[in-house]
LUMDRENBA-260003 format. One record per residue (C-alpha): x, y, z; residue in one letter. Coordinates in steps of 0.02 Angstrom, whole numbers, plus 50000, padded with zeros to 5 digits. Example, Ala and Ser with C-alpha at 12.3 -4.5 7.8 and 13.67 -1.06 7.14 Angstrom:
residues 2
506154977550390A
506844994750357S
end
This chain:
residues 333
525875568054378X
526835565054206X
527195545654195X
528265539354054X
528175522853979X
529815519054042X
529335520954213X
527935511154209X
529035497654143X
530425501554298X
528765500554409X
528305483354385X
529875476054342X
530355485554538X
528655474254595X
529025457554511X
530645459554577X
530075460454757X
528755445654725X
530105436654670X
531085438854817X
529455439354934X
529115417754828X
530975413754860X
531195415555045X
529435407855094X
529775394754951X
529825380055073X
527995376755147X
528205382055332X
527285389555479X
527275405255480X
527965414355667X
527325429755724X
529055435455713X
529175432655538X
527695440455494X
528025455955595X
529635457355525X
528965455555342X
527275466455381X
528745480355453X
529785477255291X
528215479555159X
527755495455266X
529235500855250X
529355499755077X
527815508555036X
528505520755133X
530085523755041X
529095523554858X
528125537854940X
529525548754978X
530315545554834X
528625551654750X
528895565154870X
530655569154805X
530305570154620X
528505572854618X
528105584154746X
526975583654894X
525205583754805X
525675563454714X
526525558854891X
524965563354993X
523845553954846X
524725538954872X
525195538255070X
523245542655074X
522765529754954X
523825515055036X
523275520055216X
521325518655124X
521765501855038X
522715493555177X
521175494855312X
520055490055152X
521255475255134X
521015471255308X
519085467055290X
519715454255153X
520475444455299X
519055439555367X
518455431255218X
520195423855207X
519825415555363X
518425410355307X
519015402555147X
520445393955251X
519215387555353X
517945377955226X
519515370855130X
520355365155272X
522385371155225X
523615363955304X
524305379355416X
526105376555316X
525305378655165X
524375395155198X
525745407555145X
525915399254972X
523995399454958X
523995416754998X
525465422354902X
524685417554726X
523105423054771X
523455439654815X
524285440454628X
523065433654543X
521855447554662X
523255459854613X
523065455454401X
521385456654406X
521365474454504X
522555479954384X
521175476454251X
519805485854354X
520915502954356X
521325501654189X
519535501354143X
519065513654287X
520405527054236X
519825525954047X
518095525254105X
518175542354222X
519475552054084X
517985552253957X
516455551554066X
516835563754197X
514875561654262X
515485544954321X
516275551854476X
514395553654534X
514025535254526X
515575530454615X
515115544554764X
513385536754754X
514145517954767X
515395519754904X
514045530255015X
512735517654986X
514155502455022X
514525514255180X
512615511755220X
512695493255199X
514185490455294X
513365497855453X
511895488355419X
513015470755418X
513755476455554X
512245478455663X
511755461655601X
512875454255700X
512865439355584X
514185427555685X
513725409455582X
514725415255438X
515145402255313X
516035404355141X
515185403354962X
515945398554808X
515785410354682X
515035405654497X
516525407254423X
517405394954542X
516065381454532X
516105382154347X
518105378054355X
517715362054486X
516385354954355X
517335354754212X
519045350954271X
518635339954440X
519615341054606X
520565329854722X
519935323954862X
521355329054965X
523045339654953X
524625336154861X
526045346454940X
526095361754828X
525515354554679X
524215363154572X
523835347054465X
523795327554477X
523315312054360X
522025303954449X
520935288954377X
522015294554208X
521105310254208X
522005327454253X
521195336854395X
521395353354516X
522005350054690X
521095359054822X
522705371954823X
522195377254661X
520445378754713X
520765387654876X
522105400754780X
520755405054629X
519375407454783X
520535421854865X
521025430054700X
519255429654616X
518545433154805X
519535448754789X
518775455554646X
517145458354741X
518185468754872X
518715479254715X
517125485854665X
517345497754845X
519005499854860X
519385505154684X
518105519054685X
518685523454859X
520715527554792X
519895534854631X
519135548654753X
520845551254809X
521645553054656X
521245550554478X
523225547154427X
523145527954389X
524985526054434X
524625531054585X
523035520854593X
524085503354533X
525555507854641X
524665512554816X
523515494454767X
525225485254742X
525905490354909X
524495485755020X
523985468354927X
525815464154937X
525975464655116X
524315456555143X
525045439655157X
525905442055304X
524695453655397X
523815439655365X
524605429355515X
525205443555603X
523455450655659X
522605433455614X
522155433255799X
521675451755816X
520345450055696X
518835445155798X
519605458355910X
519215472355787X
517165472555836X
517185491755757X
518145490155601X
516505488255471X
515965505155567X
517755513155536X
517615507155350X
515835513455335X
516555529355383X
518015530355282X
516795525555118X
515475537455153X
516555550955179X
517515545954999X
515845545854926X
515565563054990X
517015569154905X
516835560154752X
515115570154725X
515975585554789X
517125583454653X
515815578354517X
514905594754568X
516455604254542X
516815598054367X
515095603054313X
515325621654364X
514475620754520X
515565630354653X
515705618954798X
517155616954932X
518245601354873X
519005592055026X
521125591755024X
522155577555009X
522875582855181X
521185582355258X
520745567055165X
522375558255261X
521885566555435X
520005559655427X
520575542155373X
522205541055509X
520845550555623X
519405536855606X
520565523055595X
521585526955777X
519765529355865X
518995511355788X
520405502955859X
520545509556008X
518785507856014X
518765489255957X
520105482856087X
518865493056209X
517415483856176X
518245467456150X
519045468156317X
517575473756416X
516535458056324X
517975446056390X
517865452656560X
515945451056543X
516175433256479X
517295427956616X
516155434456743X
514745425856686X
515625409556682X
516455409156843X
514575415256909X
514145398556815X
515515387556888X
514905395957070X
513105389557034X
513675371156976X
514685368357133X
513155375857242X
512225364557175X
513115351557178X
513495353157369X
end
């Protein structure tokens, strides 16, 4: 699809627009309801969904299907992030009112930084086109080690700082505790970070790891990098309040690194496909329709399958400790 300068330039001015108005009404450090997330999860959704028909309308149906199937791919990417969010919340210790303003810079800084990776991926692919192989290569051997994770079963997760973040707490220091929003204090006539500075540059640069799959993912989708920045916008933007609205769900959602495994692998298969393709090799290439059907498709059946699991482990759980109670009191008697 032919994008002019000018739209580009409508594109993000349309985004800052909507951060703008997203900073404004959560301005004021607050909890967070379920109702106001919903509402705001709905309204992002919503959103997305109107820049896609309007892609639709002027674009036709080939950039419309790129993009609803690159936000669909992006948004269940996104939700993996949340568990590291968690986590991150977690070591830090944020005051719950102060979690949406933690989250809402560092999903920009997170969205900057992606912004950055598809520049340099959609320069990268337009004069190497053998790259596409790598990236099918990467995503199906990050499908691999998802499943491997997964069957880990690794449930004493704990947060590490990254390099990059370490470097920034040696050189500049950090308080020992929080100052309402603030970003910077004097203390001991030395100016140093607060931990919400800390804890917003740990979720944006913690995204950038999340990046190296999900940008190769949407690049097997589509190679337009309008569509690429624009389907990435959408689903970081609404992360924030999916962020409390499913915050709960999460541990619920026992499948979801199998779903994702899935959805990657089967990227990566297209992404050779593709690469094959372009050298002359005649191969079936998978749709952008049946690209959207096997994502929705997987998806539906890990959640369904995850709410399964998770309620058949409570049951289990609740069994076993009333079994327990029944022993104490026997033995008691």
């Amino acid at each position: 699809m032919e994008v002019s300068p000018t739209l580009w330039v409508l594109t993000i001015v349309g985004l800052a627009a909507l951060i703008a108005v997203d900073f404004f009404i959560g301005r004021k450090p607050h909890d967070v309801s379920i109702k106001e997330a919903g509402i705001w999860t709905g309204v992002w959704i919503a959103l997305a969904g109107l820049f896609g028909l309007g892609l639709f309308l002027f674009g036709g149906g080939q950039p419309a299907g790129e993009f609803f199937a690159g936000f669909i791919t992006e948004k269940s990417l996104s939700v993996d992030n949340l568990f590291v969010f968690v986590l991150i919340m977690a070591k830090f210790a944020v005051p719950s009112q102060y979690q949406q303003r933690v989250l809402l810079i560092g999903v920009l800084i997170a969205l900057v930084l992606r912004a950055v990776f598809i520049a340099a991926g959609a320069a990268i692919l337009a004069s190497f086109a053998w790259v596409f192989y790598i990236f099918g290569a990467f995503l199906i051997y990050t499908a691999w080690k998802l499943i491997q994770e997964a069957r880990a079963d690794e449930e004493d997760e704990e947060f590490e700082e990254n390099k990059l973040l370490k470097a920034a707490e040696r050189r500049f220091g950090v308080a020992d505790r929080y100052h309402g929003t603030k970003l910077w204090i004097e203390e001991n006539g030395k100016r140093v970070m607060t931990p919400m500075l800390v804890v917003m540059l740990a979720i944006g640069t913690t995204d950038v790891l999340f990046a190296l799959d999900s940008i190769p993912a949407i690049f097997g989708l589509t190679q337009d990098p309008y569509i690429v920045f624009t389907a990435n916008a959408f689903a970081l933007m609404g992360l924030r309040q999916l962020y409390f609205l499913i915050g709960g769900l999460l541990r619920k959602l026992v499948h979801l690194s199998y779903g994702l495994s899935v959805i990657l692998g089967f990227i990566g298969v297209k992404l050779v496909l593709h690469a094959l393709h372009e050298s002359g090799v005649h191969v079936p290439e998978i749709s952008i329709p049946v690209s959207l059907g096997v994502i929705c498709g997987v998806l539906v059946v890990t959640t369904i399958t995850s709410l399964r699991a998770s309620k058949k482990q409570a049951e289990a759980e609740a069994a076993a400790a009333e079994s327990g109670d029944a022993s104490k009191d026997s033995v008691e008697a």
